[in-house]
C-alpha positions as CSV (number, residue, x, y, z in Angstrom):
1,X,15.7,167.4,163.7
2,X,17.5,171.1,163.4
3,X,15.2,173.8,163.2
4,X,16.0,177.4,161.2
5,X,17.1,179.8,163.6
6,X,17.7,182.8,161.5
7,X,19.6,185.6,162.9
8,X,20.4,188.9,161.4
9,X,23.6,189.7,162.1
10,X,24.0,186.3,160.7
11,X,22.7,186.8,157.5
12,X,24.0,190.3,156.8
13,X,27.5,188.8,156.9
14,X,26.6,185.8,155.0
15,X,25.1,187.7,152.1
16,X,28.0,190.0,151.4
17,X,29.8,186.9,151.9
18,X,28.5,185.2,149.3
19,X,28.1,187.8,147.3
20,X,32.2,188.4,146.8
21,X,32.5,184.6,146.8
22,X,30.2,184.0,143.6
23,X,31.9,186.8,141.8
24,X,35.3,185.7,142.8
25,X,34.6,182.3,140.7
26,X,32.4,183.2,138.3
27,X,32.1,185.9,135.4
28,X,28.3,186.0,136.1
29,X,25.0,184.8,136.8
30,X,22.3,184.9,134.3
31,X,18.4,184.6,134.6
32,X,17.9,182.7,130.8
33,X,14.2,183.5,130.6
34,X,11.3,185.5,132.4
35,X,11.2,184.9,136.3
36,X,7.3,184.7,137.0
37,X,5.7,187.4,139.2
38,X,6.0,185.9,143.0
39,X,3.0,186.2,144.8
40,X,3.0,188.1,148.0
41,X,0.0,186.3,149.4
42,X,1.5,182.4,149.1
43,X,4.4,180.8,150.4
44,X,6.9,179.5,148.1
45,X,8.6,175.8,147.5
46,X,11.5,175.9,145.1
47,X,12.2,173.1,143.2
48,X,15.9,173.1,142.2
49,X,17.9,170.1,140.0
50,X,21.3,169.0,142.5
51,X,24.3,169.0,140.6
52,X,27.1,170.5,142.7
53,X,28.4,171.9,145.9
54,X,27.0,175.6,144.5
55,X,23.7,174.3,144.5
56,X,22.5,176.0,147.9
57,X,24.5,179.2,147.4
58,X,23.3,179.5,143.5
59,X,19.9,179.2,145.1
60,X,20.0,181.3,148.2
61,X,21.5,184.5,146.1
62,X,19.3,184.3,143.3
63,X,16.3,183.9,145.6
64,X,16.8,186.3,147.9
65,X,17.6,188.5,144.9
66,X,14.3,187.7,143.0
67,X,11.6,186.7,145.5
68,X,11.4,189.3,148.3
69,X,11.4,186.2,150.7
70,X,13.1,184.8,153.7
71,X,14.7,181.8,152.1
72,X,14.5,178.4,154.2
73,X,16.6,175.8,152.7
74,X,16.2,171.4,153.5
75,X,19.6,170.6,154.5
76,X,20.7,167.0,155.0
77,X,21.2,166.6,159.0
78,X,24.7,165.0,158.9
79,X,25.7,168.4,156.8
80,X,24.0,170.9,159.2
81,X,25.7,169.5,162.1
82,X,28.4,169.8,160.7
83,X,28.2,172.9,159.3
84,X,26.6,174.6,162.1
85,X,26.0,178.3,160.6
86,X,23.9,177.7,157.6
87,X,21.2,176.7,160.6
88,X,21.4,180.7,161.4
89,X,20.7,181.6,158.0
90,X,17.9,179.6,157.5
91,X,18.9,175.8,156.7
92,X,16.8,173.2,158.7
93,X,17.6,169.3,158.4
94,X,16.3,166.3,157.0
95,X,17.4,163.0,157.9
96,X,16.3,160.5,155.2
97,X,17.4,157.4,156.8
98,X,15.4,157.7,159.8
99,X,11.5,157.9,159.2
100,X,10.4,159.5,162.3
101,X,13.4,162.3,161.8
102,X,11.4,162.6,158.5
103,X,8.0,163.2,159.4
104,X,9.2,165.9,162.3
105,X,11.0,167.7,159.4
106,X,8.0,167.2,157.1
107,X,5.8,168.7,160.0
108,X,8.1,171.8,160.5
109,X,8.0,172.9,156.7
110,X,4.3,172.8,156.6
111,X,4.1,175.3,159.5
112,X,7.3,177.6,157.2
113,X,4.3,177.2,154.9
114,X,1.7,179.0,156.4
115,X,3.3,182.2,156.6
116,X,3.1,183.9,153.1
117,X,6.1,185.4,153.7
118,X,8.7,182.1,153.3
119,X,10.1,180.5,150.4
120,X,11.3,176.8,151.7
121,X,14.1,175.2,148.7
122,X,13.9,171.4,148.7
123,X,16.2,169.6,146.2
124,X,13.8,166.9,144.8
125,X,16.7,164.4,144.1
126,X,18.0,164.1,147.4
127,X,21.2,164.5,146.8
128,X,24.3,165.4,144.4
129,X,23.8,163.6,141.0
130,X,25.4,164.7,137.1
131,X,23.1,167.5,135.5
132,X,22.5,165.5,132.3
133,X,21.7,161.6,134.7
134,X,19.2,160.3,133.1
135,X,16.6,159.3,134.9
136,X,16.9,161.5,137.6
137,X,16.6,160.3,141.2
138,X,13.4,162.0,142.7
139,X,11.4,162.2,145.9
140,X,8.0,163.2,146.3
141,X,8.3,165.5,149.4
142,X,6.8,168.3,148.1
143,X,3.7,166.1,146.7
144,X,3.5,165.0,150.5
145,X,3.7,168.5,151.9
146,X,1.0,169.7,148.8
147,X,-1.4,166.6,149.6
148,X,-1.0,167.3,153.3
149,X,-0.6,171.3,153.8
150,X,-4.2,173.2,155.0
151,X,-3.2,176.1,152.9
152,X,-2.3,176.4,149.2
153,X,1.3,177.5,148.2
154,X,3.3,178.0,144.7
155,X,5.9,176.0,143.6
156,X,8.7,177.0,141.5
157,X,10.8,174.3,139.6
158,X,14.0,175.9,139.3
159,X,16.9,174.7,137.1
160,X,20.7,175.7,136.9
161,X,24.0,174.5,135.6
162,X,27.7,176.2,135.0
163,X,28.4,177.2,131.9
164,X,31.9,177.2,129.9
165,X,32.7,180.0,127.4
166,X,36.2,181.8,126.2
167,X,36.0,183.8,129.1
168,X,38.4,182.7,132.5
169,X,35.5,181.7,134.6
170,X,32.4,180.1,134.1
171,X,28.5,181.3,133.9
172,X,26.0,180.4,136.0
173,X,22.9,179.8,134.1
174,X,19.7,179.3,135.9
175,X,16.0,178.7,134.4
176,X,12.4,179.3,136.2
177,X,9.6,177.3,135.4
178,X,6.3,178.8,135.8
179,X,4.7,178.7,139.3
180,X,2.5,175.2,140.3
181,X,-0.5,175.8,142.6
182,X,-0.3,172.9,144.8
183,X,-3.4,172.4,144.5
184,X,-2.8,171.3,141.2
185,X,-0.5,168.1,142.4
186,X,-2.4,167.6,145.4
187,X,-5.2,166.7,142.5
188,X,-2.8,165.1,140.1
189,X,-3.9,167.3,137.5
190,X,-0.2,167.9,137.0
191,X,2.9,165.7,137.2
192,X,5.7,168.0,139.5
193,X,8.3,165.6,138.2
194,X,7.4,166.0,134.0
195,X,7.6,169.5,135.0
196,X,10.8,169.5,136.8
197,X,12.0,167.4,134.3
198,X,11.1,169.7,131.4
199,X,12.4,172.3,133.3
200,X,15.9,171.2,133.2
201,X,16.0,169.9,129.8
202,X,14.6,173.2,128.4
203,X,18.2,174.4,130.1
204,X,20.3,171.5,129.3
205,X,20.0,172.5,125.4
206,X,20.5,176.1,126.0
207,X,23.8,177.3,125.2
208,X,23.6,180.8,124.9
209,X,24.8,183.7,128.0
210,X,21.8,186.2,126.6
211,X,19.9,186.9,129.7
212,X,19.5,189.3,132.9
213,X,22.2,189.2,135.0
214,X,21.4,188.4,138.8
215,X,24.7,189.9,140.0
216,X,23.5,193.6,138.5
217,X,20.2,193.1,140.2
């Protein structure tokens, strides 16, 4: 298992980085509804649907943008090793195949957990699938980590997907859910996956750009 080993220098480049990249290929980036007030006090687990190869930057910018967090992000390990740099900005791996790698890496986010200050991104499909697949693939990871965690954290269902208009380049359109108390799924009073799901179908019909635009925040 790859551990996060953030480093500043590191992530100062990276965020201007990614920063001209998004706005080099798209017109912009627009927050459809209200983002919910992010606790200061909890740790954070973002839920986000896994459509494309933007997935982890759409996520990193907007996070770091709207949550005031250091942003961890569940990597899969053959990509980490072989992109070696996300590690120093925060990307730790997970190694489905192997059940032992698995546990380790289930072990390490509930520690990023316990620090108030972290928001840890886990893709709950696993892996790259077509925004409107129906049913989704899903893994219950972050039910693990909610049923097995000593201290309560939020989680965010987050959903995004590019969006074609007259203009050159695309939109990104992303759409927060309101915030899950884990102890809520760690009880079963509420289903993470409906609410995931209803998440991303409440953006799959939306086809308007009306919204705040991250890249002005």
């Amino acid at each position: 298992m790859i551990k996060a080993e953030q480093n500043k220098l590191a992530l100062f480049v990276f965020d201007i980085y990614l920063d001209r990249l998004l706005k080099k290929y798209f017109h912009d980036f627009i927050l459809v509804n209200e983002f919910p007030i992010i606790k200061s006090d909890k740790s954070l687990i973002l839920a986000p649907n896994h459509f494309s190869w933007w997935d982890g930057f759409f996520v990193y910018y907007s996070m770091k943008k709207l949550t005031g967090k250091k942003i961890f992000i569940m990597m899969l390990e053959e990509q980490l090793k072989r992109y070696w740099f996300f590690q120093k900005i925060g990307c730790f791996s997970t190694n489905p195949k192997n059940k032992q790698s698995t546990v380790v890496t289930l072990k390490y986010t509930i520690e990023l957990l316990k620090n108030p200050e972290n928001c840890v991104v886990i893709f709950p499909q696993g892996e790259i699938e077509p925004f409107d697949k129906n049913p989704l693939s899903y893994n219950k990871g972050i039910e693990f980590l909610a049923e097995h965690s000593t201290n309560e954290f939020d989680i965010l269902p987050i959903a995004n997907k590019i969006y074609y208009t007259n203009q050159k380049l695309p939109f990104i359109l992303m759409r927060a859910h309101h915030l899950i108390n884990s102890k809520d799924i760690k009880d079963r009073s509420v289903s993470l996956f409906n609410e995931f799901q209803n998440n991303l179908n409440a953006l799959y019909g939306h086809n308007s750009i009306e919204g705040k635009s991250i890249f002005r925040i």
